[in-house]
C-alpha positions as CSV (number, residue, x, y, z in Angstrom):
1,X,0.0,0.0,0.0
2,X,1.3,3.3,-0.9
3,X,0.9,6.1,2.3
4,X,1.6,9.3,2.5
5,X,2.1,10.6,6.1
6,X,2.0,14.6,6.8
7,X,3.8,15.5,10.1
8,X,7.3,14.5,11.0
9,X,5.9,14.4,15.0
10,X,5.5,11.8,17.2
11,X,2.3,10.5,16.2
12,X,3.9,10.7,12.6
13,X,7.1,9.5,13.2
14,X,5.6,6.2,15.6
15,X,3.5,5.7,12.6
16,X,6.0,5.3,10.2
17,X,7.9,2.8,12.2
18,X,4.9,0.8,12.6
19,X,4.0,1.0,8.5
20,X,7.5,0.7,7.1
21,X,8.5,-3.0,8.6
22,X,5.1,-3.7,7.1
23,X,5.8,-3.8,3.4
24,X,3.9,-0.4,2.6
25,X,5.5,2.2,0.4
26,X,6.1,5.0,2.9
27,X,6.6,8.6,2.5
28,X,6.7,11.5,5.1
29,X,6.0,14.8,4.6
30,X,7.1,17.9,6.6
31,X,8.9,21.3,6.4
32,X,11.7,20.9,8.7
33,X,14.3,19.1,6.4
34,X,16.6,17.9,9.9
35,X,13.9,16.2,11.1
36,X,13.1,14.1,7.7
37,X,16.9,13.0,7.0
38,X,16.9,11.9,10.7
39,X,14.1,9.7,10.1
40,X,15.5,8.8,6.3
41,X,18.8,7.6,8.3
42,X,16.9,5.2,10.5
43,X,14.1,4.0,8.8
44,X,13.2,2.8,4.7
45,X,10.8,5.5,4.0
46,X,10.3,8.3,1.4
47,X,10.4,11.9,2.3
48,X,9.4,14.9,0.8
49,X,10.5,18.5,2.4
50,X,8.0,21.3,2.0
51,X,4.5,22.6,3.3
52,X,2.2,19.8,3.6
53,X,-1.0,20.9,2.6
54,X,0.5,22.2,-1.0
55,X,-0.5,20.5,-3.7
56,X,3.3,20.8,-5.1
57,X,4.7,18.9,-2.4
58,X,2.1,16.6,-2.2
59,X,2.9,15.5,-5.9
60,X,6.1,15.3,-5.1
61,X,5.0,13.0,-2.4
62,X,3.2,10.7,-4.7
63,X,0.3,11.6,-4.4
64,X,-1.1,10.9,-7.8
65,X,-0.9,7.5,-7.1
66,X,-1.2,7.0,-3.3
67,X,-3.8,4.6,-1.6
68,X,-4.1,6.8,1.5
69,X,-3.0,9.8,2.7
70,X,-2.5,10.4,7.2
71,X,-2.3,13.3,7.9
72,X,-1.0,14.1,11.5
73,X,0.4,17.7,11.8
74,X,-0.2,19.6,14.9
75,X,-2.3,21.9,12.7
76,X,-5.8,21.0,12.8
77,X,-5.9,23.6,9.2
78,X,-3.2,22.2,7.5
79,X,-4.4,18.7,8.0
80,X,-7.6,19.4,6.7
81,X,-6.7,21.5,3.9
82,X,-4.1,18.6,2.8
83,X,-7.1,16.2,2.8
84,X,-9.2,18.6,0.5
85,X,-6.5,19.1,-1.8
86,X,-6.0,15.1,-1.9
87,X,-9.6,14.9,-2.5
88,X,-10.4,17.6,-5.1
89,X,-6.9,17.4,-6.9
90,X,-5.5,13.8,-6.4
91,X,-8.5,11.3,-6.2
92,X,-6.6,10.0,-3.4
93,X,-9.1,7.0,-2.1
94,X,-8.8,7.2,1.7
95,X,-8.0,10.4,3.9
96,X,-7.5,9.9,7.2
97,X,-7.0,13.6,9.5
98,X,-5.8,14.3,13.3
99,X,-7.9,17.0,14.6
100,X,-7.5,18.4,18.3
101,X,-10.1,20.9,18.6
102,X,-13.3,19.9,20.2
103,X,-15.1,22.9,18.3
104,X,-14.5,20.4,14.9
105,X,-14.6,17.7,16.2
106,X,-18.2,18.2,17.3
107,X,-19.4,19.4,14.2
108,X,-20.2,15.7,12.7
109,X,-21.9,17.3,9.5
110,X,-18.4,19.2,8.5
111,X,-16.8,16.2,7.3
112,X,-18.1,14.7,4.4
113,X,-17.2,14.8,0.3
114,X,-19.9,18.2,-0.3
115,X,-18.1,19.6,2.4
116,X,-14.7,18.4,3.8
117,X,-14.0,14.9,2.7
118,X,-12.3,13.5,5.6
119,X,-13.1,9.9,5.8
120,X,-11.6,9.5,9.2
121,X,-11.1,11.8,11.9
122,X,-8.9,10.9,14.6
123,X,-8.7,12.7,18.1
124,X,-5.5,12.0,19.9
125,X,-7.1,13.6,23.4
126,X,-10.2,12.1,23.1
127,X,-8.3,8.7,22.8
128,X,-6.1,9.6,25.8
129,X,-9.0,10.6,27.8
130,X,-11.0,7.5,27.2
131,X,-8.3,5.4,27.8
132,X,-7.3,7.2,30.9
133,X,-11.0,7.1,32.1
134,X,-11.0,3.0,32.0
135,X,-7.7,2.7,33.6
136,X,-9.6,4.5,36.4
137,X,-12.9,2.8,36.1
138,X,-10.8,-0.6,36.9
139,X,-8.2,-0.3,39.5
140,X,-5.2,-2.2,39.3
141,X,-4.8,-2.3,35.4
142,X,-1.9,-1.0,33.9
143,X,-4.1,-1.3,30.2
144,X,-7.6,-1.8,29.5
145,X,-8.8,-2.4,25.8
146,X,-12.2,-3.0,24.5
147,X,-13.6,-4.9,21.8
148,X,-16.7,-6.0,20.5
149,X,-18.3,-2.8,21.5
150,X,-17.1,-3.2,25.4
151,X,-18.2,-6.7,25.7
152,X,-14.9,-8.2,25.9
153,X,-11.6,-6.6,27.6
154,X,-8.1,-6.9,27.0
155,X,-6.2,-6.2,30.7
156,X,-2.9,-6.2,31.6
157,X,-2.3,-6.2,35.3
158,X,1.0,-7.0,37.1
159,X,0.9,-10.1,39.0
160,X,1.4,-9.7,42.7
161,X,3.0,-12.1,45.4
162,X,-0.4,-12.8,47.3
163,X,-2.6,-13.4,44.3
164,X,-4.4,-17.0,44.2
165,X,-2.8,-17.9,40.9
166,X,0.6,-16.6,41.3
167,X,3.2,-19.5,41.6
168,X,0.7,-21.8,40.0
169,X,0.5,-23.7,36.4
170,X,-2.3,-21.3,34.0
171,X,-4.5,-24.5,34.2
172,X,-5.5,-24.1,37.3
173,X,-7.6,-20.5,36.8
174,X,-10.7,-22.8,35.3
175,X,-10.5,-24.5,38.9
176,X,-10.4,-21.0,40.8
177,X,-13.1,-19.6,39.0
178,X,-15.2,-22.0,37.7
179,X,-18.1,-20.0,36.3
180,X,-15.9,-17.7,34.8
181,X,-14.3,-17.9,31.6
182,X,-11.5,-15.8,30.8
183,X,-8.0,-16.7,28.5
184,X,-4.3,-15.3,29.2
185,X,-3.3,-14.0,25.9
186,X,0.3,-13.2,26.3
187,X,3.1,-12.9,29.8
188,X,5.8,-10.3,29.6
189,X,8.1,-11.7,31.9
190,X,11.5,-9.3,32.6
191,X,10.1,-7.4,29.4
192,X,10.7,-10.6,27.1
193,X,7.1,-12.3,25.5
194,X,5.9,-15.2,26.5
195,X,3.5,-17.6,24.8
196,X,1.3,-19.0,27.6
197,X,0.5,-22.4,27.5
198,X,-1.4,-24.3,30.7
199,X,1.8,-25.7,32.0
200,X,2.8,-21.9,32.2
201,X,3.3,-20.8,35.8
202,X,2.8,-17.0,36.5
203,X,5.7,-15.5,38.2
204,X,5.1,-12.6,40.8
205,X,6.1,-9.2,38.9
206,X,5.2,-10.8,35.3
207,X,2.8,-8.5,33.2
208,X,-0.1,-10.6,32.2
209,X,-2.8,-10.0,29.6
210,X,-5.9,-11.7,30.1
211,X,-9.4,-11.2,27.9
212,X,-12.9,-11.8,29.4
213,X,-16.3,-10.5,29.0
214,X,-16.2,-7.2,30.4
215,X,-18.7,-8.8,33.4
216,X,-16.0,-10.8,34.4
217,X,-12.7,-8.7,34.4
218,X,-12.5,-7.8,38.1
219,X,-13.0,-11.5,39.5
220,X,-9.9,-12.2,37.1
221,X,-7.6,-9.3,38.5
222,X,-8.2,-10.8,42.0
223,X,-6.3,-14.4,41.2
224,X,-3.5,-12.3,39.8
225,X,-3.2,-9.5,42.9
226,X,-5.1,-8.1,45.7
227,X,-8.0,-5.8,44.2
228,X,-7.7,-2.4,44.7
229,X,-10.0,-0.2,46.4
230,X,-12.4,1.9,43.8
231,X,-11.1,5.2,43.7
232,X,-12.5,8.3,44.8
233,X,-10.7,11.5,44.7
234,X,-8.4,12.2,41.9
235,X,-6.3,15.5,41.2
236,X,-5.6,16.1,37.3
237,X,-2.1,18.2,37.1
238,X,-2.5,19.8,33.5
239,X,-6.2,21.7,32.4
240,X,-5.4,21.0,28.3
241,X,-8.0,19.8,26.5
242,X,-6.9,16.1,27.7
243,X,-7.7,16.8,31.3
244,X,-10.2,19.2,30.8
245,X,-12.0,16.0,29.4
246,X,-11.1,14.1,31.6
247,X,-12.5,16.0,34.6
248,X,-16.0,16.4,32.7
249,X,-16.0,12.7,32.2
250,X,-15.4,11.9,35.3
251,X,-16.7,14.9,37.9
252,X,-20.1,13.8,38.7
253,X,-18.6,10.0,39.8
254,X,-15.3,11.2,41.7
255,X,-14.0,14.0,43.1
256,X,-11.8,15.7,41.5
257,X,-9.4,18.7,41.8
258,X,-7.9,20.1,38.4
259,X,-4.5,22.3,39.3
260,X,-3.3,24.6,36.4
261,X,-1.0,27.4,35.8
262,X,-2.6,29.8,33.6
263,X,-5.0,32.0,35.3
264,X,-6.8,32.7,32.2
265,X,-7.4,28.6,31.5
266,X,-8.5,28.5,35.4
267,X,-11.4,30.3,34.6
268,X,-12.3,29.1,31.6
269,X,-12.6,25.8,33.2
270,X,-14.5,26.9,36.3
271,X,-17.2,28.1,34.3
272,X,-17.1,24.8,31.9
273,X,-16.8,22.0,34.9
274,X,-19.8,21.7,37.2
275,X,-18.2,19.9,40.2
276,X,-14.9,19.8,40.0
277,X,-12.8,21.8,42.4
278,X,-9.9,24.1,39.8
279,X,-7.1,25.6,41.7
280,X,-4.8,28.3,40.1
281,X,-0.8,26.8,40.9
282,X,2.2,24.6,40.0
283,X,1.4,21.2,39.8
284,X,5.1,20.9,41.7
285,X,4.1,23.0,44.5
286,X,4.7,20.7,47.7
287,X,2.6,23.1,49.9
288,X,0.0,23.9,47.3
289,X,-0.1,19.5,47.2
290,X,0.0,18.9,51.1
291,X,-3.3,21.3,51.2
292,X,-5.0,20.1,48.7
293,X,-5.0,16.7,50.5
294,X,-2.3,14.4,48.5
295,X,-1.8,12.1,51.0
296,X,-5.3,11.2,50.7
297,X,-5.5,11.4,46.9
298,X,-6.2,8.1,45.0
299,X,-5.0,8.9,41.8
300,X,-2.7,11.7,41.1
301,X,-2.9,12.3,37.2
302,X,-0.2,14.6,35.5
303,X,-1.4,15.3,31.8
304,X,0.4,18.6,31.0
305,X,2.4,19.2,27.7
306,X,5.5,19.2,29.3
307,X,7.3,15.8,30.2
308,X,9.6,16.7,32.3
309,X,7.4,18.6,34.7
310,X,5.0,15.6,34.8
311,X,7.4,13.0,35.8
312,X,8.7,15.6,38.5
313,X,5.0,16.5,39.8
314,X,4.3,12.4,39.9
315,X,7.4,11.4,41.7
316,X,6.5,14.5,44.3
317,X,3.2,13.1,44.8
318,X,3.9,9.8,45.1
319,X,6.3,10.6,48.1
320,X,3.7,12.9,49.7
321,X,1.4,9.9,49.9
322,X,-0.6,9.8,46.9
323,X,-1.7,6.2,46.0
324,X,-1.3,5.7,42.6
325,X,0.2,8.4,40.0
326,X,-0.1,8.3,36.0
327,X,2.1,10.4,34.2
328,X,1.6,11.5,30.6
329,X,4.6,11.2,28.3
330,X,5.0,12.5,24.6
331,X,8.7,11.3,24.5
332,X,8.6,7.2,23.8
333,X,12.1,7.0,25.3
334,X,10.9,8.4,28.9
335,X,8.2,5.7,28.7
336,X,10.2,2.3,30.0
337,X,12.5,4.5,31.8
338,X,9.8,5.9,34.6
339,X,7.0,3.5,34.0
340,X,7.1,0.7,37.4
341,X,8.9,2.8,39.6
342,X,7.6,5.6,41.6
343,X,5.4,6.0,38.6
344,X,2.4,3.7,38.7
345,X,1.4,3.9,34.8
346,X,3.1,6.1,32.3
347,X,0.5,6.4,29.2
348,X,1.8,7.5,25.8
349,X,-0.6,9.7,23.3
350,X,1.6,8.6,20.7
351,X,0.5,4.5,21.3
352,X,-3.5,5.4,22.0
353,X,-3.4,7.2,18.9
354,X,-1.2,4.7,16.5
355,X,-3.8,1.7,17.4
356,X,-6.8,4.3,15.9
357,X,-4.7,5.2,12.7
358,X,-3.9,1.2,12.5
359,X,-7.6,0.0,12.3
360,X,-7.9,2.5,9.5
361,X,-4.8,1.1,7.7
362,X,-4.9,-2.9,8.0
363,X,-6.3,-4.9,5.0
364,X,-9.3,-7.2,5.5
365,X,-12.2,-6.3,8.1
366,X,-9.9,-5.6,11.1
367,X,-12.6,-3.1,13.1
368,X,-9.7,-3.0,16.1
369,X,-6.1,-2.2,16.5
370,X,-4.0,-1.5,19.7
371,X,-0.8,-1.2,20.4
372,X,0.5,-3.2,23.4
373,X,3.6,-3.1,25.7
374,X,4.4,0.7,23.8
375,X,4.5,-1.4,20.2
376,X,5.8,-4.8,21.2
377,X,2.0,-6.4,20.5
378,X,-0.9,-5.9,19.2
379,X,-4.1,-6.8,19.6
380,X,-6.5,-7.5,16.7
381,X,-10.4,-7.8,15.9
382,X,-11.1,-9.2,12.6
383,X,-14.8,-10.2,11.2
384,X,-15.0,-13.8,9.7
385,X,-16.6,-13.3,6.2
386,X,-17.3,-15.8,3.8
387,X,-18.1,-19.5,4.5
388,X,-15.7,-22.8,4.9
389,X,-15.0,-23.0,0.6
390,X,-14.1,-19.1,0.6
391,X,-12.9,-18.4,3.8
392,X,-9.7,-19.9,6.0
393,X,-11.1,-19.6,9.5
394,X,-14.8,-20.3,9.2
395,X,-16.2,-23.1,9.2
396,X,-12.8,-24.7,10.9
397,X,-12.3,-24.7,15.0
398,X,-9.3,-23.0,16.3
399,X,-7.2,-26.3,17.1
400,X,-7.0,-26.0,12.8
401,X,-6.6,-23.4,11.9
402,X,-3.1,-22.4,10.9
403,X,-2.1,-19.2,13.3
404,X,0.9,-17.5,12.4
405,X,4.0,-17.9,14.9
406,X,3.8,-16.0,18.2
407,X,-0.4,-15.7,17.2
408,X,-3.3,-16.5,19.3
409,X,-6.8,-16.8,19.3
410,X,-8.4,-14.7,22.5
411,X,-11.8,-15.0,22.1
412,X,-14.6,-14.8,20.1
413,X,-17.5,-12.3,20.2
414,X,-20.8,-13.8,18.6
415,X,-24.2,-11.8,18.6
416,X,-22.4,-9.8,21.7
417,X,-21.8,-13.1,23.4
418,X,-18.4,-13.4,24.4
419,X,-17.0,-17.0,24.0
420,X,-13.3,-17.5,25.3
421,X,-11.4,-19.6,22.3
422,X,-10.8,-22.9,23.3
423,X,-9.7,-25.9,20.8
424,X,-13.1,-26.8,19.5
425,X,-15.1,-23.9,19.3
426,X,-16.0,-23.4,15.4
427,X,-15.3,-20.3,14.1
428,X,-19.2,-19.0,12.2
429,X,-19.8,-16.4,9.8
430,X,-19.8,-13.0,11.4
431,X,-18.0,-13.7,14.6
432,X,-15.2,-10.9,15.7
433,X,-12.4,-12.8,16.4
434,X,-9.9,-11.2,18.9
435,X,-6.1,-11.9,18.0
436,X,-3.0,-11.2,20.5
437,X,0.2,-10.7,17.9
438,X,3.4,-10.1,19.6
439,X,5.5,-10.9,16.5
440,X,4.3,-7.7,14.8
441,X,6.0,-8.6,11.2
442,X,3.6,-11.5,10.9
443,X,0.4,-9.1,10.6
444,X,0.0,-9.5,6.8
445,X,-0.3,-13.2,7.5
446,X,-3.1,-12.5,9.7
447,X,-4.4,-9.8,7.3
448,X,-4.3,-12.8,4.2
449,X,-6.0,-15.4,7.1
450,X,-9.2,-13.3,7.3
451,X,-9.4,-12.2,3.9
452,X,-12.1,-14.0,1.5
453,X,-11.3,-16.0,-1.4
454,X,-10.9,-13.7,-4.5
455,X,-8.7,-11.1,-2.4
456,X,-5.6,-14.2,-2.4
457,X,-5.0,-13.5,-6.2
């Protein structure tokens, strides 16, 4: 597939790593010429220097013949313009556009071919926020995915000494819980994969995904580790549009304190919040912290723009007594460095917002994409289309069909049932069938398995 990305960022450049060990036809687009010969030096991509939303430099792109055109400045204009002009000019077939401005992103109506033909719009703090809001909604995950619509989960949760199945064989979780079905898709032990099989013992300290019905996700964190108490009061260091959402989503169940530093942004947010508590200060205040109550704060969330600061403010409120911290971080190289420390969960925009962009990107009905372990996995939701003469999963149960290495089958959502795969359940028409990868460069295998007959040739 030939893709055009706009935006030498983050978001871009994570993107491009992802796409390029995939056997697409990459090229990056962006007016900082350092920035593109860095990238050109370390990865086998295209690049084309210039203003991204000309249609000069988009020919020079490629875009007269490109399948798809991302683009991911930190303009919400230029992206869009860039997307008209490869709509209008180019005939490119799929535009995909980050926006972060709630004021477009609300307006539904704005984005279609009479109007601005965006044909997906992707919202890097919405993503954040959401995801943020489930890690709080279920205490003691370090990542929470849904599928199916939220009828199954995807959890990763450290495994504590303590926990019922800790220091026993994987087997043994169907005798624990006994009317509850759930699967352990994948172990990072000592940040190396493993494939779990029943024999598999789990090792206080491993990370361990697990799948279930959404129903069922709690009872399953409490084999692995003591269940934390629900939270109840939160403070959210940063009032940006990530935890400006985050305290309207979550204000009328918690309580919740939002510090920021700009006078002008505190009011702004007292008039738009209805319960939550705004204070005007430095997140990295120690007194400001002590009477505001830290040492009785659940969740201390730092979600400003500025790393550094964040990780500072966490570490601060961890040691004043706070119970769990979360730390935002833009730079992926900060991510494994803080994360498991005095830092509870380090979340990365760059990683929520590269498992959107991938479900837009993958061949064959794959509705979900994420990213796990910061891009060592992913997780994947494919429809089964077609019947057992067309098709290479349905009609055949799981124990047959031929999984790529380092592959398994989760589960399977049917008519919003959630049935965890085991050897002989029969894979039907229809079904979304939820894959753990964490051999990335066998996705187009996966991508062929689902497809239906006449797309092999």
């Amino acid at each position: 597939m030939k893709i055009i990305i706009l935006g030498c960022n983050q978001v871009g450049i994570s993107l491009a790593e992802n796409l390029s060990s995939e056997a697409n036809d990459i090229t990056v687009v962006d007016p900082d010429a350092n920035k593109l010969r860095e990238l050109k030096d370390r990865l086998d991509v295209g690049i084309a220097q210039g203003w991204p939303s000309h249609p000069d430099i988009l020919r020079a792109a490629g875009a007269d013949d490109a399948d798809m055109i991302i683009a991911v400045t930190e303009n919400d204009e230029v992206n869009m313009v860039a997307c008209q002009i490869a709509y209008s000019i180019f005939k490119t077939p799929k535009k995909i556009c980050r926006l972060r401005s709630a004021s477009y992103i609300a307006q539904e109506d704005l984005f279609c071919n009479e109007a601005i033909p965006l044909d997906v719009v992707i919202s890097p703090e919405l993503l954040v926020s959401n995801y943020i809001k489930r890690l709080i909604e279920l205490p003691g995950s370090l990542q929470v995915l849904d599928f199916a619509d939220g009828n199954a989960q995807l959890v990763a949760v450290r495994a504590y000494y303590g926990g019922p199945l800790v220091g026993q064989e994987i087997r043994f979780l169907r005798e624990h819980m006994p009317n509850v079905d759930a699967r352990v898709a994948a172990i990072f032990r000592r940040n190396r994969a493993i494939t779990p099989e029943g024999s598999t013992v789990i090792e206080a300290d491993d990370e361990v995904f697990f799948i279930a019905a959404a129903k069922n996700i709690r009872a399953v964190i409490g084999e692995l580790r003591r269940l934390d108490k629900p939270y109840k009061r939160l403070i959210i260091a940063g009032g940006g549009n990530i935890g400006m959402r985050l305290a309207e989503a979550l204000e009328q169940r918690y309580q919740v304190k939002v510090i920021e530093y700009n006078a002008e942004r505190c009011a702004f947010l007292s008039e738009y919040l209805n319960r939550a508590i705004v204070l005007n200060g430095m997140s990295s205040d120690k007194q400001l912290l002590l009477e505001e109550g830290i040492e009785d704060t659940d969740v201390f969330l730092a979600l400003t723009n500025d790393d550094e600061a964040n990780i500072m403010s966490s570490m601060l409120a961890k040691r004043l007594g706070a119970r769990k911290v979360m730390c935002l971080i833009n730079n992926p190289a900060y991510v494994d460095l803080v994360q498991g420390g005095e830092i509870d969960i380090a979340i990365s925009p760059q990683q929520a917002s590269i498992g959107s962009l991938l479900t837009h990107v993958r061949r064959g009905d794959i509705v979900n994409v994420h990213s796990l372990r910061r891009g060592a996995a992913e997780a994947l939701e494919a429809i089964a289309h077609g019947d057992s003469h067309s098709s290479k999963v349905v009609g055949r149960a799981i124990e047959d069909i031929d999984l790529p290495a380092g592959t398994t089958i989760g589960a399977i959502v049917r008519n919003n049932e959630v049935l965890i795969a085991h050897d002989d359940i029969v894979i039907e028409p229809e079904d979304h069938v939820i894959l753990f990868l964490t051999d990335k460069k066998r996705i187009p295998e996966v991508e062929r398995l689902f497809a239906v007959g006449f797309t092999f040739f």
